[in-house]
C-alpha positions in Angstrom: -1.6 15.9 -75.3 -3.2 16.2 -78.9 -2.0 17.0 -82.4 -1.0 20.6 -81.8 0.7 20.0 -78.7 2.5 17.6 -81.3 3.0 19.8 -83.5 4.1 22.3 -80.9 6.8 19.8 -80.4 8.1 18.9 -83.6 8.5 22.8 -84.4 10.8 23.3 -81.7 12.6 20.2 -83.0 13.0 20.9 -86.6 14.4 24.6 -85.0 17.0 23.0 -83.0 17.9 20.4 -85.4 17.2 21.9 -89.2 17.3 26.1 -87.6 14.2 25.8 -90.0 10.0 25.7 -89.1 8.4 22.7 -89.8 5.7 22.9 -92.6 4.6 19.4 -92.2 1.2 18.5 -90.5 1.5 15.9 -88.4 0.3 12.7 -90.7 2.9 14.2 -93.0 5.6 13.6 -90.0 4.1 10.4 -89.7 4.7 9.1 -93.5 7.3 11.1 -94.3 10.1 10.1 -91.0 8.3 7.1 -89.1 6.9 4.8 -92.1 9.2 2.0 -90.3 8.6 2.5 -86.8 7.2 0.3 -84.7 3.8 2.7 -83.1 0.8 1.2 -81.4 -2.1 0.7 -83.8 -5.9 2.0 -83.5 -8.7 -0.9 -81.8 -11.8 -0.8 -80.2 -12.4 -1.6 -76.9 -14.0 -5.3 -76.6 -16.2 -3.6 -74.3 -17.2 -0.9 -74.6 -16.4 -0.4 -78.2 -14.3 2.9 -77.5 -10.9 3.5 -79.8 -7.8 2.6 -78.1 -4.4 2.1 -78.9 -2.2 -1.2 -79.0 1.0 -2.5 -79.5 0.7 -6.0 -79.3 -2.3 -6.9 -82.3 -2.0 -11.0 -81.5 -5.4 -10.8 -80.4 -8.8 -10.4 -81.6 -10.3 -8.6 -78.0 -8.9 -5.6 -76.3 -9.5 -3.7 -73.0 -8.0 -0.5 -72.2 -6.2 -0.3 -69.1 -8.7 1.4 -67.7 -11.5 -0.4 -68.4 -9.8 -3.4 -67.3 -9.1 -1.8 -64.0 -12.3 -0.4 -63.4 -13.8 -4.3 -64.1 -11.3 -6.1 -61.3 -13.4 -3.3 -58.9 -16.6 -3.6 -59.8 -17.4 -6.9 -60.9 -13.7 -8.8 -60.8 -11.9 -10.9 -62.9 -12.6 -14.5 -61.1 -15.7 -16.7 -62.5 -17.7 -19.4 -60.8 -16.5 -22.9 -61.3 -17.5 -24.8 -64.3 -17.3 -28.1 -65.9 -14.2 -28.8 -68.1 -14.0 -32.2 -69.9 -11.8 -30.8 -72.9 -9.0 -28.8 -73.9 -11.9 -27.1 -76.1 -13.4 -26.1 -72.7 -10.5 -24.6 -71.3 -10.0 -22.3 -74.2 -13.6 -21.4 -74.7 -13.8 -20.2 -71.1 -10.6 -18.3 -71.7 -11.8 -16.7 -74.8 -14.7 -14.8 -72.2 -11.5 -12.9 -70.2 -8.5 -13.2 -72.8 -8.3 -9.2 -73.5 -5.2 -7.9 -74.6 -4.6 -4.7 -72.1 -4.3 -1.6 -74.1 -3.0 2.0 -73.2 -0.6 0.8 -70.4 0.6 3.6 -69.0 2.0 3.9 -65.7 3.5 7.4 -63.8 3.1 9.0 -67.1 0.9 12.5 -67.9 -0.1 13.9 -71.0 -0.3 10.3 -72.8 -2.1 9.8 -76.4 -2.5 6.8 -78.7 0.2 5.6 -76.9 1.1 2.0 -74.7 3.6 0.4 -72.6 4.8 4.1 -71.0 6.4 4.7 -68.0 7.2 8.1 -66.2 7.1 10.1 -69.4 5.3 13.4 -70.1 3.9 14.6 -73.9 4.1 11.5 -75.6 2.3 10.9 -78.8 1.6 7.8 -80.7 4.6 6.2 -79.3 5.5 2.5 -77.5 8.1 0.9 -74.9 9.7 4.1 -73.9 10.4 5.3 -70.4 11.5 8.2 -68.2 11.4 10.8 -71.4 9.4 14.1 -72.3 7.7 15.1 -75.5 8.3 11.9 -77.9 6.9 11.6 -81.5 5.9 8.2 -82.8 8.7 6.5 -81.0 9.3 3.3 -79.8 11.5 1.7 -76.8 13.5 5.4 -76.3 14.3 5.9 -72.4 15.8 9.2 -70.9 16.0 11.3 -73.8 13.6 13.9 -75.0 12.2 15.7 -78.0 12.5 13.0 -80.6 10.6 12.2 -83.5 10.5 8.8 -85.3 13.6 7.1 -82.9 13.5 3.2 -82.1 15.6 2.0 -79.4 17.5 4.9 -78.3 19.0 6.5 -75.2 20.0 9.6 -73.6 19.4 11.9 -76.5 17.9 14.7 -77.6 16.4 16.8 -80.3 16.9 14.1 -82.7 14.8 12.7 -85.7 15.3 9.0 -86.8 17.8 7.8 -84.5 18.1 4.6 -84.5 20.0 2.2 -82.0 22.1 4.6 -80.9 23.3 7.0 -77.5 23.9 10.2 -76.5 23.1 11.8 -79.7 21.8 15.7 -80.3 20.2 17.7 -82.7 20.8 15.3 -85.3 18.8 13.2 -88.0 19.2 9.9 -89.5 21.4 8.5 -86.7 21.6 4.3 -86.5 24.2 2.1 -84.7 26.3 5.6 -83.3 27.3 7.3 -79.8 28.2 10.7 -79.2 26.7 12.4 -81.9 25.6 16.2 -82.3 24.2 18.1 -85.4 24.8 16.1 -87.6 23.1 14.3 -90.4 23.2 10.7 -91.6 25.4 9.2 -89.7 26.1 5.4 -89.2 28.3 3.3 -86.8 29.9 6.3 -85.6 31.4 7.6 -82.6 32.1 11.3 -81.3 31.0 12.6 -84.2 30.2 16.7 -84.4 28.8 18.4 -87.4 29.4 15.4 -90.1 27.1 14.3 -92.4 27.3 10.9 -95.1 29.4 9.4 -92.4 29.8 5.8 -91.6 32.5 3.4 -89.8 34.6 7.0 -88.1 35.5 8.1 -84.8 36.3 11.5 -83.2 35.7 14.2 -86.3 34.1 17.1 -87.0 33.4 18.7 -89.9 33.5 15.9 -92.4 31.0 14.6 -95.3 31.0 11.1 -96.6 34.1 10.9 -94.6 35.9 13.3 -96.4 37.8 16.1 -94.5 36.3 19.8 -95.4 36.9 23.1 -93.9 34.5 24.9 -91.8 33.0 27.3 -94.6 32.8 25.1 -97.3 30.8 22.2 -94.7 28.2 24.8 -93.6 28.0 26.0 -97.1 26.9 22.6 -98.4 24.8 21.8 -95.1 22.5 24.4 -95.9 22.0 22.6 -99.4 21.3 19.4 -97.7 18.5 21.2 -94.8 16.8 22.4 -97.9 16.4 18.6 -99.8 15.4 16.7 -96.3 12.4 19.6 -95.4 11.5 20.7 -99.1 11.8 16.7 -100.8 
């Protein structure tokens, strides 16, 4: 996995979603649909010095995964028995092995900048997500794939900022919803198909702002709204 592979992505993404190629490079992805989500920060390695990627920050030492493995069999984690008259004691000798684990990622390939993953493939700068394929700076998605920017989602793909939400598809700006496909800006929805500006509705299709429109005149002012979210 690396930036083009990324990219790679995100192209076939914006086609599915927007029918559009995505003229963005990838930092611009970053700032201009995951400013708010949650994505593992750059660190060094305590160690060895190396970059690494975490998600939990509480901490002033980190060890990748790894390294941490690779430790336990050379050397292990244990240490001889010393003298402890003080809480202060305790804590020093704990400060010597307290790493915070980085890179955690189990059953996964094609990994990067990336922890806590598990059985994924082509995930990039993401956290907390499971049994997916080719996520973009997401965090806590399982079984869904081809997502940019989504937090705590499931069962969908080819989306862009969905939030909270299930089995949604080619759709962007998507919080609090189930059943949603291509469609745009949507909240606290349900069986939703080609709407956009909805909130609070259940079981339409073609509407805006949750106003009723026929088929012409909806993909007529969809294409005005492609245009603002990839050109603004």
């Amino acid at each position: 996995m690396n930036d083009q592979k990324a990219l790679d992505i995100i192209e076939k993404i914006f086609q599915s979603i927007f029918n559009t190629s995505n003229h963005y490079k990838i930092l611009e992805i970053k700032d201009k649909f995951a400013f708010d989500v949650k994505i593992p920060i750059e660190v060094k390695d305590s160690l060895t010095g190396e970059t690494t990627w975490a998600d939990a920050t509480n901490n002033d030492l980190f060890i990748t995964n790894e390294n941490m493995a690779k430790k336990d069999i050379q050397e292990g984690w244990m240490l001889e028995r010393k003298k402890i008259t003080s809480i202060d004691d305790i804590i020093a000798i704990w400060n010597t092995i307290n790493y915070t684990t980085t890179e955690r990622v189990y059953d996964s390939i094609n990994v990067i900048g990336s922890d806590t993953i598990y059985r994924c493939e082509n995930i990039y700068h993401s956290t907390g997500c499971s049994d997916s394929n080719n996520l973009i700076f997401c965090d806590s998605c399982g079984h869904s794939e081809f997502l940019i920017a989504s937090q705590r989602s499931g069962s969908c793909n080819f989306c862009i900022r969905t939030d909270d939400s299930q089995n949604c598809s080619n759709s962007y700006n998507v919080i609090c919803s189930n059943k949603i496909s291509n469609s745009f800006f949507i909240q606290d929805c349900f069986n939703l198909h080609e709407c956009m500006f909805c909130s609070h509705i259940a079981s339409k299709r073609f509407c805006i702002a949750n106003m009723q429109f026929e088929e012409d005149e909806y993909y007529q002012i969809k294409e005005i709204i492609i245009k603002w979210i990839t050109t603004s």
